[in-house]
N, CA, C and O atoms as a printed pandas DataFrame, in Angstrom:
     atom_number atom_name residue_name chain_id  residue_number  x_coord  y_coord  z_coord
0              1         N          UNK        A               1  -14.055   30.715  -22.712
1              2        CA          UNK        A               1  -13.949   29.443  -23.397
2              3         C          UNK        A               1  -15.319   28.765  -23.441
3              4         O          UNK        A               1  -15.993   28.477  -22.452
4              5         N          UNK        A               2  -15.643   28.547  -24.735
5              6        CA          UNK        A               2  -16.417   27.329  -24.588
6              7         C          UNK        A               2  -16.553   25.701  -23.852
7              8         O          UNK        A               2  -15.580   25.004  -23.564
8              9         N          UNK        A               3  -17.802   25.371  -23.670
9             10        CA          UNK        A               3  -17.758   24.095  -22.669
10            11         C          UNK        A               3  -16.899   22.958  -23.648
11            12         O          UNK        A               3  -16.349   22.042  -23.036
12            13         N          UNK        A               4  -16.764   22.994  -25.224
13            14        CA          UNK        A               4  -16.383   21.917  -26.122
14            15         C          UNK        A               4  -15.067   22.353  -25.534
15            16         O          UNK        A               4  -14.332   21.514  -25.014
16            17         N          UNK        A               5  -14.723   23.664  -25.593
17            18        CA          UNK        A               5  -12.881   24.010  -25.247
18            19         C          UNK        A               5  -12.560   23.968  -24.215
19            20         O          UNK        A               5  -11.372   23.668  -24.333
20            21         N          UNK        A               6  -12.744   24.049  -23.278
21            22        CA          UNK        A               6  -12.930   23.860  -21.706
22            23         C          UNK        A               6  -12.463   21.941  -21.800
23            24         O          UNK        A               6  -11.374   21.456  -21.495
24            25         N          UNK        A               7  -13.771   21.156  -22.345
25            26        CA          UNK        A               7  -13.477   19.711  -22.396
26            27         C          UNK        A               7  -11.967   19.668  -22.979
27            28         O          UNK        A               7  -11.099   19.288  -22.193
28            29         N          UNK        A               8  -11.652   19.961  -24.056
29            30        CA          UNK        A               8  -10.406   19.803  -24.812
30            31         C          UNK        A               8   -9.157   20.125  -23.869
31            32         O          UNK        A               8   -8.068   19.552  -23.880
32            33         N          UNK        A               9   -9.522   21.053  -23.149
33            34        CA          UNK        A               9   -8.530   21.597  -22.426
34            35         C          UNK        A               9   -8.460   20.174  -21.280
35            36         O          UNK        A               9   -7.530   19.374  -21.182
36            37         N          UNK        A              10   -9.297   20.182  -20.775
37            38        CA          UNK        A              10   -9.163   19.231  -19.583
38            39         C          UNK        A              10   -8.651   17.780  -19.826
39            40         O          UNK        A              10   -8.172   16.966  -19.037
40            41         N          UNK        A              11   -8.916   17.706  -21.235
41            42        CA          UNK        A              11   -8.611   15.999  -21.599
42            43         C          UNK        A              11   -7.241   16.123  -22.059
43            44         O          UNK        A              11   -6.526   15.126  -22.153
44            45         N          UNK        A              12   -6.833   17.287  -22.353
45            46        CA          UNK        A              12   -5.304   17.562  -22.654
46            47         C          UNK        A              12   -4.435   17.667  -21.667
47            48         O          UNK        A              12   -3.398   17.029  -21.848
48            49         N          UNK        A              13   -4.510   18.218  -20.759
49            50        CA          UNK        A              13   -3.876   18.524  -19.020
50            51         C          UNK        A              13   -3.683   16.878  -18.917
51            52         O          UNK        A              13   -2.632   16.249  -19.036
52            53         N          UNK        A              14   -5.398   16.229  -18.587
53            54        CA          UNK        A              14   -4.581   14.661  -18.241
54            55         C          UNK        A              14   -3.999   13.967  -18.627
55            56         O          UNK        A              14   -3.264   13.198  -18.008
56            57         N          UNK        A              15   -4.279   14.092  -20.565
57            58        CA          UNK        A              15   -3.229   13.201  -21.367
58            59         C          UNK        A              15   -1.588   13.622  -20.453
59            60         O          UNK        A              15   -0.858   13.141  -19.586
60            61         N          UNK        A              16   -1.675   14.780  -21.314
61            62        CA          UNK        A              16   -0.610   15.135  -20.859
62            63         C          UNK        A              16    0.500   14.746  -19.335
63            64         O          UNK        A              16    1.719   14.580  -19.307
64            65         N          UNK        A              17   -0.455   14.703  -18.272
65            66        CA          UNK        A              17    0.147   14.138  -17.144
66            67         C          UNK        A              17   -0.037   12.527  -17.269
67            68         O          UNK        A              17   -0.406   11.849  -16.310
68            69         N          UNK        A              18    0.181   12.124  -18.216
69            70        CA          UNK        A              18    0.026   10.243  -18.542
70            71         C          UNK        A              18   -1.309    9.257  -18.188
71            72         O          UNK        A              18   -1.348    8.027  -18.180
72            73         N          UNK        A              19   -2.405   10.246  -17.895
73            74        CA          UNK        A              19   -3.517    9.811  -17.426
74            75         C          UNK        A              19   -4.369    8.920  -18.427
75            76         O          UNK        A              19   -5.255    8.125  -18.113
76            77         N          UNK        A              20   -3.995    9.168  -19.460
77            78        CA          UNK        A              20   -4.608    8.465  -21.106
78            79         C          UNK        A              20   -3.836    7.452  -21.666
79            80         O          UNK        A              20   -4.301    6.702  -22.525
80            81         N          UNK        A              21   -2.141    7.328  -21.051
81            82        CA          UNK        A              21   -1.009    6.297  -21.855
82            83         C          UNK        A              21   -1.684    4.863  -21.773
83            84         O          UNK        A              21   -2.432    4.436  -20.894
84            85         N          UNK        A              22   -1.204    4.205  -22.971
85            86        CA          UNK        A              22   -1.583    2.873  -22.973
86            87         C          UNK        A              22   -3.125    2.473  -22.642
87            88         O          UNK        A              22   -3.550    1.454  -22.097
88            89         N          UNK        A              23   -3.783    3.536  -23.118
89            90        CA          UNK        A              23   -5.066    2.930  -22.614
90            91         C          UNK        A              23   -6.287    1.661  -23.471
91            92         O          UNK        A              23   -6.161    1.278  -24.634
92            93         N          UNK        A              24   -6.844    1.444  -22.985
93            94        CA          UNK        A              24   -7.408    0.273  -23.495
94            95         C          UNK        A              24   -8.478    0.650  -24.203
95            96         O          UNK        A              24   -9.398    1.281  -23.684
96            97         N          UNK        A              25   -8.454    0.161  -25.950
97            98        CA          UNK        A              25   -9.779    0.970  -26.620
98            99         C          UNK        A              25  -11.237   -0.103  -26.704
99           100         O          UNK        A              25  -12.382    0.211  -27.029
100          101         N          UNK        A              26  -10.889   -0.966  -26.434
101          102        CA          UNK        A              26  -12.315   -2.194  -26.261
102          103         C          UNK        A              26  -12.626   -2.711  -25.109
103          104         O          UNK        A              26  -11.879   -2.200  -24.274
104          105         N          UNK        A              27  -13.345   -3.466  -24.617
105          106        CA          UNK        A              27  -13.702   -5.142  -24.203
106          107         C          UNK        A              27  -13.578   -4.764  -22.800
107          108         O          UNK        A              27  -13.495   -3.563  -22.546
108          109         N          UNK        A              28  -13.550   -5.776  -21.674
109          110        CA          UNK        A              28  -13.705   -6.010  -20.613
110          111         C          UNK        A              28  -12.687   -4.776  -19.697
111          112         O          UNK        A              28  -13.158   -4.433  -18.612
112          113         N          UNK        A              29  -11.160   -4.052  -20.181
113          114        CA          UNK        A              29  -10.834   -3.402  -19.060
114          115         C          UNK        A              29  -11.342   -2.267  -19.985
115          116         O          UNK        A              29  -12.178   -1.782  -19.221
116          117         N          UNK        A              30  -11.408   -1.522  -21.092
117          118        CA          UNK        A              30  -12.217   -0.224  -21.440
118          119         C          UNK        A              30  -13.457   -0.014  -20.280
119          120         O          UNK        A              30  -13.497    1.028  -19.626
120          121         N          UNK        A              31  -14.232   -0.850  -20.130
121          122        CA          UNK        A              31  -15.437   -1.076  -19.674
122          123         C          UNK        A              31  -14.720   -1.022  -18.019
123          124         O          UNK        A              31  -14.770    0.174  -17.734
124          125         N          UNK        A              32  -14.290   -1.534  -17.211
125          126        CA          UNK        A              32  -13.458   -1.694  -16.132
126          127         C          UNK        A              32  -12.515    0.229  -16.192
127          128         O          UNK        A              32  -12.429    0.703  -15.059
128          129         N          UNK        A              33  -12.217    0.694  -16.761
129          130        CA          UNK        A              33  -11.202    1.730  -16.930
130          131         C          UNK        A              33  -12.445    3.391  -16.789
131          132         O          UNK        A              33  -12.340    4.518  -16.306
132          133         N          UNK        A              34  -13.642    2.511  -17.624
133          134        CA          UNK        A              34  -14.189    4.042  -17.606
134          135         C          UNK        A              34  -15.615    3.744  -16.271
135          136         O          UNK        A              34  -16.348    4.693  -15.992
136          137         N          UNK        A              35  -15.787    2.593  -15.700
137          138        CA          UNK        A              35  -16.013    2.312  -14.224
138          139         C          UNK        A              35  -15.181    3.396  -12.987
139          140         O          UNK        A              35  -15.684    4.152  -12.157
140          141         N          UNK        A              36  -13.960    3.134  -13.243
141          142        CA          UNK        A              36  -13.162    3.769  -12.203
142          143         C          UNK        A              36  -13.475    5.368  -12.609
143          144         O          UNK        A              36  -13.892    6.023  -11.654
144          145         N          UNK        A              37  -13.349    6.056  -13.792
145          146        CA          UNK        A              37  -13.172    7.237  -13.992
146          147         C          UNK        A              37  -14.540    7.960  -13.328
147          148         O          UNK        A              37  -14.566    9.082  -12.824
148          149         N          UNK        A              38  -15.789    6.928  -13.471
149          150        CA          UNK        A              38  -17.296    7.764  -13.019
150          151         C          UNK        A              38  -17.010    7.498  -10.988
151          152         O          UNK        A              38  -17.014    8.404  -10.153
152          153         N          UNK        A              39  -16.817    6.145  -10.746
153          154        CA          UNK        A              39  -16.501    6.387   -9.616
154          155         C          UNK        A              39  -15.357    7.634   -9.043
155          156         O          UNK        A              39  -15.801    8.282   -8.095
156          157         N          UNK        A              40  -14.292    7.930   -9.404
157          158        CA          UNK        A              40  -14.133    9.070   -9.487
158          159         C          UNK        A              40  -14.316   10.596   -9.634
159          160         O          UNK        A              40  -13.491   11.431   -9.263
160          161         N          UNK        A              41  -15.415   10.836  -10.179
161          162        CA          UNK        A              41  -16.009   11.919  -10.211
162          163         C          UNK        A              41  -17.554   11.948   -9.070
163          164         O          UNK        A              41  -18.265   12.901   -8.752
164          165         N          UNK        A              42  -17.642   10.381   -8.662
165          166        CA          UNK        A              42  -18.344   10.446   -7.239
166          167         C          UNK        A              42  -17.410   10.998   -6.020
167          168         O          UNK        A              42  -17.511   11.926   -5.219
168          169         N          UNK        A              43  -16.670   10.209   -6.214
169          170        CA          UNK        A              43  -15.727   10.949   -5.192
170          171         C          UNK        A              43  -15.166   11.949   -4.851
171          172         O          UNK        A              43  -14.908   12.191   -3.672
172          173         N          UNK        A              44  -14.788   12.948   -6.124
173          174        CA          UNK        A              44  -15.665   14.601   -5.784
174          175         C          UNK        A              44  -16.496   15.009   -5.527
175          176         O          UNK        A              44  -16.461   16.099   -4.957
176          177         N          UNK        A              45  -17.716   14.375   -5.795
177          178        CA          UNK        A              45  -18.745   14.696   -5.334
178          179         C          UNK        A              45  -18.512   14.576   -3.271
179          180         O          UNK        A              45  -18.465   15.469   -2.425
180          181         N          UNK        A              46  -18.450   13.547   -3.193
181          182        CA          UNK        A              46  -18.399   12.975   -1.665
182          183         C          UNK        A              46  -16.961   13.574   -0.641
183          184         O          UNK        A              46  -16.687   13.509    0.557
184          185         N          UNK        A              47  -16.261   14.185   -1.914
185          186        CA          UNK        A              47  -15.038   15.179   -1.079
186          187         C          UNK        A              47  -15.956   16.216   -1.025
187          188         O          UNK        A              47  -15.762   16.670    0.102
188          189         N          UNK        A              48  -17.063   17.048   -1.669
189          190        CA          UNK        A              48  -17.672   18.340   -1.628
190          191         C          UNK        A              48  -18.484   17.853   -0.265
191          192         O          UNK        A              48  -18.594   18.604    0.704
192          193         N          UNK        A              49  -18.995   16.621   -0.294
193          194        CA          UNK        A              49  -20.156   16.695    1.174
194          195         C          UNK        A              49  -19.258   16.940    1.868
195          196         O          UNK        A              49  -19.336   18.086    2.311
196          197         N          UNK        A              50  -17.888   16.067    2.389
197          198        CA          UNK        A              50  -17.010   16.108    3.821
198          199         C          UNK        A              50  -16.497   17.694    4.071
199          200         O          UNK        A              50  -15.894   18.086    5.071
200          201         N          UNK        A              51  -16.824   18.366    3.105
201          202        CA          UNK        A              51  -16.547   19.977    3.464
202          203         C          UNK        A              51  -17.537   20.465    3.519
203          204         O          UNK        A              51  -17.428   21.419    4.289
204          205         N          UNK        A              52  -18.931   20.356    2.982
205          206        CA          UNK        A              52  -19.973   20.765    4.076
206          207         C          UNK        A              52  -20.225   20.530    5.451
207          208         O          UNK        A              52  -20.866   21.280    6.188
208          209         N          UNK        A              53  -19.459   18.985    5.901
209          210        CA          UNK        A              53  -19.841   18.287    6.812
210          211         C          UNK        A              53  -19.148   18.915    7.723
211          212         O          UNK        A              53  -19.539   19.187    8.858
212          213         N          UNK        A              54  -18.133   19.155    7.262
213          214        CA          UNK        A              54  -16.720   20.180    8.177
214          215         C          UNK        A              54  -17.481   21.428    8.537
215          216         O          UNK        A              54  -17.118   21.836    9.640
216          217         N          UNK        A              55  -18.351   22.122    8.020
217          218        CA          UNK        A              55  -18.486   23.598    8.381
218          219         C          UNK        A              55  -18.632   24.591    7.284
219          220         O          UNK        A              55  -19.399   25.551    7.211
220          221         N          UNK        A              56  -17.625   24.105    6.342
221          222        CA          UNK        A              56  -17.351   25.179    5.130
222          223         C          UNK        A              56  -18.583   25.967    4.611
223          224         O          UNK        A              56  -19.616   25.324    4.428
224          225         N          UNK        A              57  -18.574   27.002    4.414
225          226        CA          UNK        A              57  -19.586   27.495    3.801
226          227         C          UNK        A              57  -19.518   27.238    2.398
227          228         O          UNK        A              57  -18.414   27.408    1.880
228          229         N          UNK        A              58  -20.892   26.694    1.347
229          230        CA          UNK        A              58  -20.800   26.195    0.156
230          231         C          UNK        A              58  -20.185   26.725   -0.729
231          232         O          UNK        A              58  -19.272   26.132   -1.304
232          233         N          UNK        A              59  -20.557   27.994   -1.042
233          234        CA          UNK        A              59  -19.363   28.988   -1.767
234          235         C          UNK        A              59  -18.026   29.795   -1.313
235          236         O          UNK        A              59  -17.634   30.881   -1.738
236          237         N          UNK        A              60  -17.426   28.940   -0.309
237          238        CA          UNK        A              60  -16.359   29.605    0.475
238          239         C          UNK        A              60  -14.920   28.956   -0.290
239          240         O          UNK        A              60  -14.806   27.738   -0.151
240          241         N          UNK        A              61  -14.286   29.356   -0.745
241          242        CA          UNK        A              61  -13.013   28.956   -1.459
242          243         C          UNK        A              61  -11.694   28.987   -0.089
243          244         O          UNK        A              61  -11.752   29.975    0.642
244          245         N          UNK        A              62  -10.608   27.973    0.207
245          246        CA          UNK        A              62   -9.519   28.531    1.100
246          247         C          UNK        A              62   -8.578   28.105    0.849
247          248         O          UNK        A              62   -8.732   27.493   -0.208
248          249         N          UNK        A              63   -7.162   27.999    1.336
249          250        CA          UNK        A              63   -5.769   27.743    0.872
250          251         C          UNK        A              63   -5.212   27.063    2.637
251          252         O          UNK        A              63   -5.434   27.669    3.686
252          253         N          UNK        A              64   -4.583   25.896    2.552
253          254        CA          UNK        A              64   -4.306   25.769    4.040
254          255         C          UNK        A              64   -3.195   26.412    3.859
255          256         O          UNK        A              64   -2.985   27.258    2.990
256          257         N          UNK        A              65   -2.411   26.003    4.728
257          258        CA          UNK        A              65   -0.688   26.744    4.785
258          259         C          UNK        A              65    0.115   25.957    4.365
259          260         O          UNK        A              65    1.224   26.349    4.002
260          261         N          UNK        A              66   -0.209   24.778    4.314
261          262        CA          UNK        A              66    0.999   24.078    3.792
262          263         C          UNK        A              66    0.887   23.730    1.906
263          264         O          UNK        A              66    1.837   23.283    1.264
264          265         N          UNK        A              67   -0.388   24.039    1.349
265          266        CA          UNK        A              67   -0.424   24.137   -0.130
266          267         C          UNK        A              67   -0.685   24.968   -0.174
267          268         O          UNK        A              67   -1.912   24.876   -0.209
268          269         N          UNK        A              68   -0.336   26.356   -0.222
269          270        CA          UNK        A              68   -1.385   27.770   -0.385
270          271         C          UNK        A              68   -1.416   28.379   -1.616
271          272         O          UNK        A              68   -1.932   29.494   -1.682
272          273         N          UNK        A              69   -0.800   27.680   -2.965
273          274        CA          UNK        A              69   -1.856   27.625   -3.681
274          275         C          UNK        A              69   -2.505   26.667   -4.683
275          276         O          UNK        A              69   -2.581   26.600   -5.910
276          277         N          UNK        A              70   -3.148   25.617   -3.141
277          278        CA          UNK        A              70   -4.234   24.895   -3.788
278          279         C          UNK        A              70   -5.374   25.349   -3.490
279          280         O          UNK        A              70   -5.309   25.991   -2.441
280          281         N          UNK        A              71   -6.616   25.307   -4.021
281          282        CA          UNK        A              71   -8.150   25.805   -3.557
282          283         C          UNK        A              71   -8.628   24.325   -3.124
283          284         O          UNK        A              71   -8.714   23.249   -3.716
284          285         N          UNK        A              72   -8.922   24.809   -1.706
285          286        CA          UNK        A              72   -9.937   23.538   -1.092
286          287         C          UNK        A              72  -11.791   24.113   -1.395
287          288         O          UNK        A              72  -12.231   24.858   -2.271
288          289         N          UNK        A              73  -12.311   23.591   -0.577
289          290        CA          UNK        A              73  -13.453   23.903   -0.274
290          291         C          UNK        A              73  -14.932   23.090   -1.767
291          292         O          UNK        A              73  -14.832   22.510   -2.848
292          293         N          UNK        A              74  -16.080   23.558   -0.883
293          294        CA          UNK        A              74  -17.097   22.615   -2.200
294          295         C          UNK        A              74  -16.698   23.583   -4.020
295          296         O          UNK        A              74  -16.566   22.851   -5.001
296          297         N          UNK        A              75  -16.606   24.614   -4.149
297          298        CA          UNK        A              75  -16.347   24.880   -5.361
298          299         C          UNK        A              75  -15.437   24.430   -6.370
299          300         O          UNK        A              75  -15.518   24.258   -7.586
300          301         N          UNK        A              76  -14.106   24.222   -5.071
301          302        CA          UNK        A              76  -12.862   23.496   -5.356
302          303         C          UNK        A              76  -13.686   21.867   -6.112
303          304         O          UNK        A              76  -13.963   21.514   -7.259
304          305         N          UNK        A              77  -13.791   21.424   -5.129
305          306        CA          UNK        A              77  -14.451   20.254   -5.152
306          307         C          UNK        A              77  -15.458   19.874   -6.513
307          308         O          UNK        A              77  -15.471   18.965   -7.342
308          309         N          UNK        A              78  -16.384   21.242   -6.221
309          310        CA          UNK        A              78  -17.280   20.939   -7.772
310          311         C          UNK        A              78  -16.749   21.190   -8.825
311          312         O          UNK        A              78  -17.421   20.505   -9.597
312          313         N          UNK        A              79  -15.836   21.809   -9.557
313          314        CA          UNK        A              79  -14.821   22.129  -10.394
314          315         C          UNK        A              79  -13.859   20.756  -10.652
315          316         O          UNK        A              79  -13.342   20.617  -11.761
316          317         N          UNK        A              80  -13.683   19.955   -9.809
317          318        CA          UNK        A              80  -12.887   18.835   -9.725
318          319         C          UNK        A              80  -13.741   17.942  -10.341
319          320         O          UNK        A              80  -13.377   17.226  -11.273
320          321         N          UNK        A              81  -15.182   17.943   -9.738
321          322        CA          UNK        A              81  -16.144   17.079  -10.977
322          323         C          UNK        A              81  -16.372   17.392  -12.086
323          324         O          UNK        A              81  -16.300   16.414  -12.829
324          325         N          UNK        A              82  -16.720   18.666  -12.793
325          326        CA          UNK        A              82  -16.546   19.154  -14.009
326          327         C          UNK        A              82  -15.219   18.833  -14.987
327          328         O          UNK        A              82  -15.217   18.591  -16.194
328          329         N          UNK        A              83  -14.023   18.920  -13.996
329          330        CA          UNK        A              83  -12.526   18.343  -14.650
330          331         C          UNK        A              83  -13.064   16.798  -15.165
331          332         O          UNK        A              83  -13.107   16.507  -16.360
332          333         N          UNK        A              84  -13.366   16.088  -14.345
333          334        CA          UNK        A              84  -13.646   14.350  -14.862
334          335         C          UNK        A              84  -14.399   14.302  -15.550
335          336         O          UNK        A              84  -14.209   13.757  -16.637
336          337         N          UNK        A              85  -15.605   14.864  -15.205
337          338        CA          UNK        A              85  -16.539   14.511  -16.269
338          339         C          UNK        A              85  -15.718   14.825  -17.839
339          340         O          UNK        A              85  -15.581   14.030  -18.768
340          341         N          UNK        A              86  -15.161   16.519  -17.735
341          342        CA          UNK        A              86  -14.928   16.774  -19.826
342          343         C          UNK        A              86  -13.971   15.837  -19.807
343          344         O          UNK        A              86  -13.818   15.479  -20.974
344          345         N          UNK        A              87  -13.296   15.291  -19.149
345          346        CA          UNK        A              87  -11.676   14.484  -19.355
346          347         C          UNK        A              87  -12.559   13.281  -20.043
347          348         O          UNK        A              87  -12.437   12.995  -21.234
348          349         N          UNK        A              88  -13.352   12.694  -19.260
349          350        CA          UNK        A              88  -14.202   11.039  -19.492
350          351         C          UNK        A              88  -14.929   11.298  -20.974
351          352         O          UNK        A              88  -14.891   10.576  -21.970
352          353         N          UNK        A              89  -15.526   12.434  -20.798
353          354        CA          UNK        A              89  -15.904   12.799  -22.220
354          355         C          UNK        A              89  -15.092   12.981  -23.440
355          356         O          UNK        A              89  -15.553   12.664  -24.537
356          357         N          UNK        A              90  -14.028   13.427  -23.320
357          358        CA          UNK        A              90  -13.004   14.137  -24.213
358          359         C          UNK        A              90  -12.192   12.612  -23.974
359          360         O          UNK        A              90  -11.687   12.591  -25.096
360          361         N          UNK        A              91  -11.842   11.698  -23.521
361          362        CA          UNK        A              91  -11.615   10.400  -23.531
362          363         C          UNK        A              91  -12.644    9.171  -24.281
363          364         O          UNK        A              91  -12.217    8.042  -24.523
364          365         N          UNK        A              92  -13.884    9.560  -24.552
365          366        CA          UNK        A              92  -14.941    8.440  -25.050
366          367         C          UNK        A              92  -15.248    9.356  -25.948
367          368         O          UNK        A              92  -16.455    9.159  -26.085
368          369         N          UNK        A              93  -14.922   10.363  -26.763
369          370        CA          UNK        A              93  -15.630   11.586  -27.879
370          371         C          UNK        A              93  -16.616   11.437  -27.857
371          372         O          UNK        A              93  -17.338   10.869  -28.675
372          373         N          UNK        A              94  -16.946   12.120  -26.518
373          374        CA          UNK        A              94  -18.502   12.782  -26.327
374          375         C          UNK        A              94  -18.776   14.130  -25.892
375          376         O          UNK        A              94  -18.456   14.666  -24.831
376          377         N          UNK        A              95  -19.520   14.669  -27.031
377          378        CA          UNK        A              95  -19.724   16.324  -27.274
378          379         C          UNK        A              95  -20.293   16.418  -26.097
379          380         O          UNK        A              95  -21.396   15.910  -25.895
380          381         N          UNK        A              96  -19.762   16.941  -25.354
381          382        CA          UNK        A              96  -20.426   17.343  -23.664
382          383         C          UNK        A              96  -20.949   18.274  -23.624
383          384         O          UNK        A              96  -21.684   18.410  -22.645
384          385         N          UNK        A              97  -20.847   20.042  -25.164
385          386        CA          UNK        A              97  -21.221   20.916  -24.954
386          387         C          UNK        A              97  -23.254   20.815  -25.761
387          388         O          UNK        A              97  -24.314   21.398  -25.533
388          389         N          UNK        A              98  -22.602   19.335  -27.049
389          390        CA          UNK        A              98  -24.290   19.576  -27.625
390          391         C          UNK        A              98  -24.967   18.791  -26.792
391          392         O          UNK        A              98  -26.190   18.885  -26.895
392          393         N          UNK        A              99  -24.436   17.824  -25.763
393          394        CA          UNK        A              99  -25.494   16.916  -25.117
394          395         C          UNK        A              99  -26.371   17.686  -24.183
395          396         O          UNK        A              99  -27.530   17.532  -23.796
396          397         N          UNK        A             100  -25.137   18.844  -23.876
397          398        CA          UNK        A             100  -25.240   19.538  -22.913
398          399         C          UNK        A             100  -27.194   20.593  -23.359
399          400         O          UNK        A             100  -28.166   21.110  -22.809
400          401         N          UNK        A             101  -26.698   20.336  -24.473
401          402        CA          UNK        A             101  -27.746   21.652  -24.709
402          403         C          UNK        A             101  -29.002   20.720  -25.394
403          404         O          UNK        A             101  -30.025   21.314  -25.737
404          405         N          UNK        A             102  -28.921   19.572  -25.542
405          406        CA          UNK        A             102  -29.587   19.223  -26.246
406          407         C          UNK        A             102  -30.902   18.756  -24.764
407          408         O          UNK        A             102  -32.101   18.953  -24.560
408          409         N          UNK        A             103  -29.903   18.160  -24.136
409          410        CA          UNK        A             103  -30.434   17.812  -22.554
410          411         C          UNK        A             103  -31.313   19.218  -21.810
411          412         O          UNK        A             103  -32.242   18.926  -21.057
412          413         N          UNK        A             104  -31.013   20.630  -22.028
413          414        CA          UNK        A             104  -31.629   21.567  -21.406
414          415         C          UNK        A             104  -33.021   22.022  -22.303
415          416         O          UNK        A             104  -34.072   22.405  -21.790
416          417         N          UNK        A             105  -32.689   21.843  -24.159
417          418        CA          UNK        A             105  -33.742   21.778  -24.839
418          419         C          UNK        A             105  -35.142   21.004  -23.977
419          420         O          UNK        A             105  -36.175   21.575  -23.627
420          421         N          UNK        A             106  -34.803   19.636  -23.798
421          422        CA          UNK        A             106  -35.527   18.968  -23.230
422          423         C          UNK        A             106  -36.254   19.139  -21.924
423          424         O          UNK        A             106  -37.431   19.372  -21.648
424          425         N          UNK        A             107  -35.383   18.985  -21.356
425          426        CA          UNK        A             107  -35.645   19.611  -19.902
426          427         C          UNK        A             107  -36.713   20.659  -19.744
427          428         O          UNK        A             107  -37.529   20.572  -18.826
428          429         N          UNK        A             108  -36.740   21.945  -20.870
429          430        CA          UNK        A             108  -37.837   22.537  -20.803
430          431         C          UNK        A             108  -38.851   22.213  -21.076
431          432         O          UNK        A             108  -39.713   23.052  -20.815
432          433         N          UNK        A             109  -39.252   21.159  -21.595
433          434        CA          UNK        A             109  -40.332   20.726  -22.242
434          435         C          UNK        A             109  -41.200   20.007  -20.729
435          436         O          UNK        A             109  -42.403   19.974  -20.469
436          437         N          UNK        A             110  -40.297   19.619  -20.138
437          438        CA          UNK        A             110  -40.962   18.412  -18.807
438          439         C          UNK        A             110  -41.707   19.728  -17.529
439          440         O          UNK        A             110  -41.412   20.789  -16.979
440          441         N          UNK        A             111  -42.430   19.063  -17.585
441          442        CA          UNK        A             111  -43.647   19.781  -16.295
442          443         C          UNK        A             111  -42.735   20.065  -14.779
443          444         O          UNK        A             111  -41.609   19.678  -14.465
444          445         N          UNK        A             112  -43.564   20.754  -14.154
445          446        CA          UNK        A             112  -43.577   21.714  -13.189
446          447         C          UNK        A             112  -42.614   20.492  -12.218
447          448         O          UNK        A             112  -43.463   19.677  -11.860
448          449         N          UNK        A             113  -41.526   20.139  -11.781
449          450        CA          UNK        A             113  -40.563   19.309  -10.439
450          451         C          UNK        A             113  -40.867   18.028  -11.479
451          452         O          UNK        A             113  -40.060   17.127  -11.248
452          453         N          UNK        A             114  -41.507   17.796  -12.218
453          454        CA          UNK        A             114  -41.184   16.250  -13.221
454          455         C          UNK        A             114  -41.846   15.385  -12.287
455          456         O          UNK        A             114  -41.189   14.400  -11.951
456          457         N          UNK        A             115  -42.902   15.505  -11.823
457          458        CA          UNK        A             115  -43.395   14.423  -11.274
458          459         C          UNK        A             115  -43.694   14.631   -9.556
459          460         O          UNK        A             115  -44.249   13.851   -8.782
460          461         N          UNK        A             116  -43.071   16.064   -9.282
461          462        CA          UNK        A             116  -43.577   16.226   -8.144
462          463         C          UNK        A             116  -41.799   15.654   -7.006
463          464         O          UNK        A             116  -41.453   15.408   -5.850
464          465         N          UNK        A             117  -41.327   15.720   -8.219
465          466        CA          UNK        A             117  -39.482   15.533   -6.904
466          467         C          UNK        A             117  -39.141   16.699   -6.198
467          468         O          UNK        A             117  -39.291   17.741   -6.837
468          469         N          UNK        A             118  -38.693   16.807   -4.968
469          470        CA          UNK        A             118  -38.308   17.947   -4.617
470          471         C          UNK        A             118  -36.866   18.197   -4.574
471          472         O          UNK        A             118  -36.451   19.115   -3.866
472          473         N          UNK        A             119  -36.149   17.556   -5.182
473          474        CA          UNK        A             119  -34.634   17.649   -5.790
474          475         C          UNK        A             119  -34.463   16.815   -6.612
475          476         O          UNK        A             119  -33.377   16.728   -7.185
């Protein structure tokens, strides 16, 4: 699948589970609504640290016993940010696959760490 079909897919799963009903297309809660959705995809992020923090090895996938088949672990986790992000995108119609590429076009153009960052 492509990253545009991949997005489609993901913004469809949440419609679908009522994650999109009644939602607000302007003004103060649009703005308030797509707040929560980026804080949300921090918070995958910050579920992926507490499983480094645990031990997990970064590319280690596992199942506890009492959901066994959910995937925990940071991949789990980073996959869970990729879900929000195409959903937020595929919710505000934003081509996530040309930004995507338009952003790496660029990117090549910028010098050796961009200034000397080391992440």
């Amino acid at each position: 699948m492509s990253i545009r079909e991949l997005q489609a897919l993901a913004y469809k799963q949440s419609a679908d589970k009522g994650f999109h009903d009644d939602e607000p297309t302007e003004g103060p809660e649009l703005l308030m609504l797509n707040s929560q959705r980026i804080a949300l995809m921090h918070s995958e992020l910050s579920e992926a640290l507490e499983e480094l923090r645990a031990g997990q090895p970064v590319n280690h996938t596992y199942y506890k016993y009492d959901k066994p088949t959910k995937p925990e672990g940071v991949p789990s986790e980073m996959a869970d940010v990729v879900i929000r992000v195409m959903d937020f995108c595929g919710a505000n119609e934003i081509d996530l696959e040309a930004i995507i590429t338009e952003k790496l076009a660029y990117n090549a153009t910028r010098g050796h760490k961009h200034g000397g960052k080391q992440f």
